[in-house]
C-alpha positions as CSV (number, residue, x, y, z in Angstrom):
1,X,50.2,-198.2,-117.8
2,X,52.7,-195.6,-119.3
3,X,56.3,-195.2,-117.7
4,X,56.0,-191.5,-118.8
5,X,55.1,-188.8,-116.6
6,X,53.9,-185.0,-118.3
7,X,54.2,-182.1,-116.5
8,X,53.8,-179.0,-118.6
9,X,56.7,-176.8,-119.5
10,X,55.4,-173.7,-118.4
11,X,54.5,-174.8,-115.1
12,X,58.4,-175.9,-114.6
13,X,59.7,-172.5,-115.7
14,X,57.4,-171.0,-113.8
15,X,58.5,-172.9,-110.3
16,X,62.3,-172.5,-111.5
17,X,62.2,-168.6,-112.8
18,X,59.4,-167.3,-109.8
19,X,58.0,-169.7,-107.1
20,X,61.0,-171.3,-106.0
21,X,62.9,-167.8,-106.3
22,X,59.9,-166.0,-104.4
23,X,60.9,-168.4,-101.4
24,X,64.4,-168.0,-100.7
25,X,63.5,-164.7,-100.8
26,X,61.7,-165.0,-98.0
27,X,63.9,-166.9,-96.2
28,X,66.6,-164.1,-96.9
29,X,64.4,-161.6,-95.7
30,X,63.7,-163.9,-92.2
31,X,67.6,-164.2,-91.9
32,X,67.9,-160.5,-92.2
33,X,65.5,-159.8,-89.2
34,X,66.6,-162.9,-87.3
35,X,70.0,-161.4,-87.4
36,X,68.7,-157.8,-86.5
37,X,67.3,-159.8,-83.4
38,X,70.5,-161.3,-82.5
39,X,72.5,-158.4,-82.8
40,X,70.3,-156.6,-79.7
41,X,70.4,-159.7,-77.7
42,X,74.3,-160.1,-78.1
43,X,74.4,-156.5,-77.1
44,X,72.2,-156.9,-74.3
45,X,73.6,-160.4,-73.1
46,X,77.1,-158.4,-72.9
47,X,75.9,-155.5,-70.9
48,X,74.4,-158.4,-68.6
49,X,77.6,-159.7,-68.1
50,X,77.6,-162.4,-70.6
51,X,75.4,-165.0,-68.4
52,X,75.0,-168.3,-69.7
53,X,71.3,-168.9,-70.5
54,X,71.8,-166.0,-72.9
55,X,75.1,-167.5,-74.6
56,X,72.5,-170.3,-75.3
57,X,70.4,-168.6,-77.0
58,X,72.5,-166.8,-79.1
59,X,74.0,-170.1,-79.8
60,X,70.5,-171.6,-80.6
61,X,69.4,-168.0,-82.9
62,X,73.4,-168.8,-84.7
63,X,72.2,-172.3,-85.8
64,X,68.8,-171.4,-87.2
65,X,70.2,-168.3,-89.2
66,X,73.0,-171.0,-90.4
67,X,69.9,-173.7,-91.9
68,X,68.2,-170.3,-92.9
69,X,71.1,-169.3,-94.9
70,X,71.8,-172.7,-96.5
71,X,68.0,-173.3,-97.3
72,X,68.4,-170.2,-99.5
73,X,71.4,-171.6,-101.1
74,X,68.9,-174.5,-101.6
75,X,66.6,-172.8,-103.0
76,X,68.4,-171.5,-105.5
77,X,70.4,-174.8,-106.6
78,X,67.1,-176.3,-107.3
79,X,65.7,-173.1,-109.3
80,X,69.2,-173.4,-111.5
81,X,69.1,-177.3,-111.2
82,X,65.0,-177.1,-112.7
83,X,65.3,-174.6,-115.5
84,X,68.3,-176.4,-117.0
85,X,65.7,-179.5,-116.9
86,X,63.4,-177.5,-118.2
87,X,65.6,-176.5,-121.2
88,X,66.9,-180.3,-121.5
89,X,62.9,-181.0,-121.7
90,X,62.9,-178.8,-124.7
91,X,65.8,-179.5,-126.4
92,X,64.8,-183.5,-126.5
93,X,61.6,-183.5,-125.9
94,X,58.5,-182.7,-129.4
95,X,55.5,-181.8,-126.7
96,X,57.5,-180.0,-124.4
97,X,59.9,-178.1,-127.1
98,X,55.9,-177.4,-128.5
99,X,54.5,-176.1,-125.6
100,X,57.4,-173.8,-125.0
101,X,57.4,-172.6,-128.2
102,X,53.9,-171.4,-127.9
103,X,54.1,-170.2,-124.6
104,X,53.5,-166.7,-124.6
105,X,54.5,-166.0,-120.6
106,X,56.3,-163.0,-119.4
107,X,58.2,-165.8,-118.0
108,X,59.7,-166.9,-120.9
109,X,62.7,-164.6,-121.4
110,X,63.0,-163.6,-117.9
111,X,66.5,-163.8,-116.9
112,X,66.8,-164.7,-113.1
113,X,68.7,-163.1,-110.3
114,X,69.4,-165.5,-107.7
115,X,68.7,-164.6,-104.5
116,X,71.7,-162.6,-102.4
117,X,72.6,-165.4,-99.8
118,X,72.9,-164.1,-96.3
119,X,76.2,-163.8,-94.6
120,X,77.5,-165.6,-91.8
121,X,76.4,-163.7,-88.4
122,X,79.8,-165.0,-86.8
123,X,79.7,-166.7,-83.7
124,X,77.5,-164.2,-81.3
125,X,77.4,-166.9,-78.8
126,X,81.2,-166.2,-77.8
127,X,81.2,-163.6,-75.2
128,X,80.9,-159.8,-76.0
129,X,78.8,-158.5,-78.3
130,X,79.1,-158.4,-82.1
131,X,78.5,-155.2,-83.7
132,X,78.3,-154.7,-87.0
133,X,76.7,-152.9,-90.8
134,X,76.5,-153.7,-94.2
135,X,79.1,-155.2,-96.9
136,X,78.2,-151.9,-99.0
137,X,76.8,-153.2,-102.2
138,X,77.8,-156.4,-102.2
139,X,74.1,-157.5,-100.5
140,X,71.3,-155.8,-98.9
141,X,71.8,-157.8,-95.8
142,X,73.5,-157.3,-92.3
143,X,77.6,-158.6,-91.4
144,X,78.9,-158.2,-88.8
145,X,82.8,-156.5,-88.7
146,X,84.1,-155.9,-85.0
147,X,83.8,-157.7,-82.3
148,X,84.2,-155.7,-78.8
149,X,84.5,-157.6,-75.6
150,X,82.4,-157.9,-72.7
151,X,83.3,-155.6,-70.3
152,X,80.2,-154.6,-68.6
153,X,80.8,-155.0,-64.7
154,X,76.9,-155.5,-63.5
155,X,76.5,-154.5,-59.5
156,X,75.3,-158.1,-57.5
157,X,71.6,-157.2,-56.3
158,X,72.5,-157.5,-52.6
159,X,75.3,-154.9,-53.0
160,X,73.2,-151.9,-54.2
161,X,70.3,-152.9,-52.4
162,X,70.1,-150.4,-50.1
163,X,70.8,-147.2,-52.6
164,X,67.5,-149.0,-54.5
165,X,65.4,-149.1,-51.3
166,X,66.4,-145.5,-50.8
167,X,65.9,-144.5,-54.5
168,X,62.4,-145.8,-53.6
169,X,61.7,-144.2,-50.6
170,X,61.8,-141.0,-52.0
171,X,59.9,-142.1,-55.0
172,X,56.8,-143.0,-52.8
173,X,56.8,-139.5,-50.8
174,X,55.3,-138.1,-53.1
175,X,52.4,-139.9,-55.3
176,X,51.1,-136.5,-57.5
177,X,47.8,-137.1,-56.0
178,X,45.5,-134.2,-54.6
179,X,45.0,-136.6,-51.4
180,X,46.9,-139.5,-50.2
181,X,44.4,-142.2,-49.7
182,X,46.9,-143.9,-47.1
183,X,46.6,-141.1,-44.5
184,X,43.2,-142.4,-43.4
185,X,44.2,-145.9,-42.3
């Protein structure tokens, strides 16, 4: 039995200059509308007075977008850390430095761009809401930049009840129908 283990050139410049770049792409693109989400919930949560169920959650949508983030980073470590094997392989290696030589791929040359890693959506769990836009050219995806507080007074349900009972008293006067069927009982 052989200690040696083959795995064709092309196949790891292939992973290292495409599929493994593909994928934190794709994670990238999930932070970017996980942190659109999160930026309506912190604005909502804020308007709602900041309650803590929602402060949770924003807390729980912070840490995913974090892992999201540094599995991108990941990502692209192992893209960089495979091609240089991949170019060790062909610098030491007669079958490998063969195959790559005849491999005729519009891989071959391809210079990679690493995939823009997503910023840090702050801490949205803190109470107000986090309202932010893009770093300009830096990277395609969302930062936040200002922070206002929470100053949305919401009215207790038991304190306005009686202006929403009348609010829907006078909505049911009048039901836009030809006939009201409850006139005959």
């Amino acid at each position: 039995m052989s200690d040696e283990v083959y795995v064709p050139i092309v196949k790891i410049y292939t992973a290292a200059r495409q599929g493994i770049p593909d994928q934190a792409e794709d994670l990238a693109l999930i932070a970017g509308r996980l942190q659109s989400i999160v930026n309506t919930l912190d604005i909502q949560t804020a308007k709602a007075g900041d309650p803590p169920a929602l402060r949770d959650a924003l807390d729980v949508a912070a840490r995913i977008h974090d892992g999201i983030r540094r599995g991108v980073m990941t990502l692209n470590h192992a893209a960089v850390a495979l091609e240089l094997t991949g170019d060790d392989y062909v610098q030491t290696d007669d079958q490998a430095r063969s195959d790559f030589n005849g491999w005729n791929g519009a891989l071959k040359d391809l210079d990679v761009t690493r995939t823009a890693v997503p910023g840090d959506i702050g801490s949205p769990e803190a109470p107000g809401a986090v309202v932010g836009g893009n770093r300009g050219s830096e990277s395609p995806y969302y930062y936040p930049h200002y922070i206002p507080p929470s100053d949305y007074d919401p009215t207790a349900p038991d304190e306005d009840k009686a202006e929403r009972d009348e609010r829907a008293d006078d909505d049911s006067d009048d039901l836009g129908l030809p006939h009201d069927p409850t006139d005959d009982y």
